[in-house]
Structures are given as structure tokens and as C-alpha cells.
N, C-alpha and C positions, 0 to 999 in steps of 0.2 A: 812492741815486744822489745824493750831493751835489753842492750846486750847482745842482741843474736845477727845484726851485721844486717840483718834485712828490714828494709825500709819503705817495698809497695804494700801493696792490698795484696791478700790471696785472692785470686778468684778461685771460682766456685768448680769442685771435680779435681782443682790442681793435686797429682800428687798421687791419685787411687788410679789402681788398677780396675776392670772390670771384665769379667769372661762372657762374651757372648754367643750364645746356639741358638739362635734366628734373628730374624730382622728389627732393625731398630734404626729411628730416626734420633738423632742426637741434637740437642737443644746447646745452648749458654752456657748452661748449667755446669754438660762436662765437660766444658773447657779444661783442658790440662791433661784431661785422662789417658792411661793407657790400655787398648783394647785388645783383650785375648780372645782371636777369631775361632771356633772348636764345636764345628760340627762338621762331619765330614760332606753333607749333602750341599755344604752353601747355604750363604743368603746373603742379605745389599743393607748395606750402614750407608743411612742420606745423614750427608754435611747439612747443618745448620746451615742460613744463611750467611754470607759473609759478614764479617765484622774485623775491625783489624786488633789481633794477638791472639785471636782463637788461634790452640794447636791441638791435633789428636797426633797419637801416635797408635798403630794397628800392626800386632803381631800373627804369623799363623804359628796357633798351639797343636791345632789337628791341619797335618794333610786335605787338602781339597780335592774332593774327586768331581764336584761340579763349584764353581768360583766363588769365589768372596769378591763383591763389588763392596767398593768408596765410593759413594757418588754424590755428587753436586747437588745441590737444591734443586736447582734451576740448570735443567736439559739444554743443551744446543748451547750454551753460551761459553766453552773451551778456556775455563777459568780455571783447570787444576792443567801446572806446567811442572815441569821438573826434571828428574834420570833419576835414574836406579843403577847401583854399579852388579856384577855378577860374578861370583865366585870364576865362575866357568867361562877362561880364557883359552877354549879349545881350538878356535878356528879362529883368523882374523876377520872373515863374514861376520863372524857373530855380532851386534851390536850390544853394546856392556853398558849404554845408556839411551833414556829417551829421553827428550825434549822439544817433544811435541806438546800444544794446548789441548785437553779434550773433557770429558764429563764426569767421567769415573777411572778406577784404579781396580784394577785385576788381580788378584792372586790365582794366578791360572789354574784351573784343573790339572790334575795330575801333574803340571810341573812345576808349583809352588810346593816348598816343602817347610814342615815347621823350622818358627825359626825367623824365615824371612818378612821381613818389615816394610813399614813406610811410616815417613810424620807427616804432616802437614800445617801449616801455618797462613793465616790469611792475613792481608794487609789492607783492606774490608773492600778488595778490586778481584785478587784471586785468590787461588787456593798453591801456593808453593809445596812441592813435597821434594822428597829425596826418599831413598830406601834404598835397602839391598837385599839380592836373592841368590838363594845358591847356583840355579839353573838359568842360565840366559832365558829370558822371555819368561821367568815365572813370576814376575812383576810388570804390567804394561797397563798407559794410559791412553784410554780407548773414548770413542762416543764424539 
């Protein structure tokens, strides 16, 4: 494309959004996409295998009253690391990040609120994330 300053490949997914109401496993494919999580009852988005420069990026559009999992392909190997910072600087208890290694990625019941995010990024070893949520602890990496 001349002219337009960009010079890799697009991959595939870069760039779309997509709203999802139940569970879905995510391929290659949508590498790049951003996910609008919106049903209130839950469900669990499995990461593709690793590969390095997969990114998703995962929104809550509806309130969780039972969670939205991220999770790993592959169980028990504590490949998703990262923090999450938290609106809610009420107490100094409070932790406003995690980095811990673990399997999946939470948008808690009831104390996720729309809004709050996470990206993710593989370096085809882990799964890197960062996010933020209004509510301490309405984003945690568990498993």
C-alpha cells in the first residue's frame, strides 16, 4: 500500500471488533481482535495456542453476575503473567496489581463492571496481559 507509512503484513482479525454471548475458542485467525464480553450469565474464551504477536484485547460490555474466563489452551502451565491497575484506591490492603503466573483471567462476578479490560500478547512462551478494572479484584489471574 503506498503512501500509507505501513509496511508489515496485516494479519488476520487485526483491527475488528466482535461481541460475544457464549463460549468460544479463538484460533490465529483473530489475532488482533477486540472482544466485547455481554451476556450476563458468563462463559470462558480459550487462548489459541501460543505463537509470538498473537494479541486479543477483552472488554466487559454487560456486567458479570457469574464470570467471564480467558483461559490458556493448555491447563496447569501458569503462562498468562501480568497486573491489572484498579480505579479503587480505598484501602492500602487493597492490592491494585497482580503478578502472578496462572491459566486464566477473571472478570469477577459481580465485581467486574462494564468497561473494564484486559489485552494480551504472546511471545509464543507466554501469554503477557495488563488490564484495568474499576473495582479491586474485578480482574484476577487465577488457575
Amino acid at each position: 500500500m503506498s503512501g500509507t507509512g505501513f509496511s508489515g503484513p496485516i494479519r488476520l482479525g487485526s483491527g475488528s471488533i466482535e461481541t460475544l454471548a457464549a463460549a468460544k475458542t479463538l484460533t490465529s485467525d483473530d489475532n488482533g481482535k477486540t472482544f466485547l464480553l455481554n451476556l450476563a450469565g458468563g462463559f470462558t474464551v480459550t487462548l489459541p495456542a501460543h505463537s509470538a504477536g498473537l494479541r486479543f484485547k477483552f472488554f466487559a460490555k454487560t456486567q458479570p453476575t457469574t464470570a467471564y474466563i480467558v483461559a490458556a489452551a493448555t491447563a496447569d502451565a501458569d503462562t498468562i503473567v501480568g497486573s491489572f491497575s484498579s480505579s479503587d484506591l480505598d484501602a492500602a490492603a487493597d492490592a491494585d496489581g497482580e503478578t502472578t503466573g496462572g491459566d486464566q483471567i477473571n472478570f469477577v462476578a459481580s465485581t467486574a463492571v462494564v468497561g473494564d479490560w484486559v489485552e494480551l500478547v504472546s511471545d509464543g512462551t507466554n501469554w503477557y496481559t495488563s488490564g484495568h478494572c474499576t473495582a479491586v479484584g474485578g480482574l484476577t489471574i487465577t488457575g
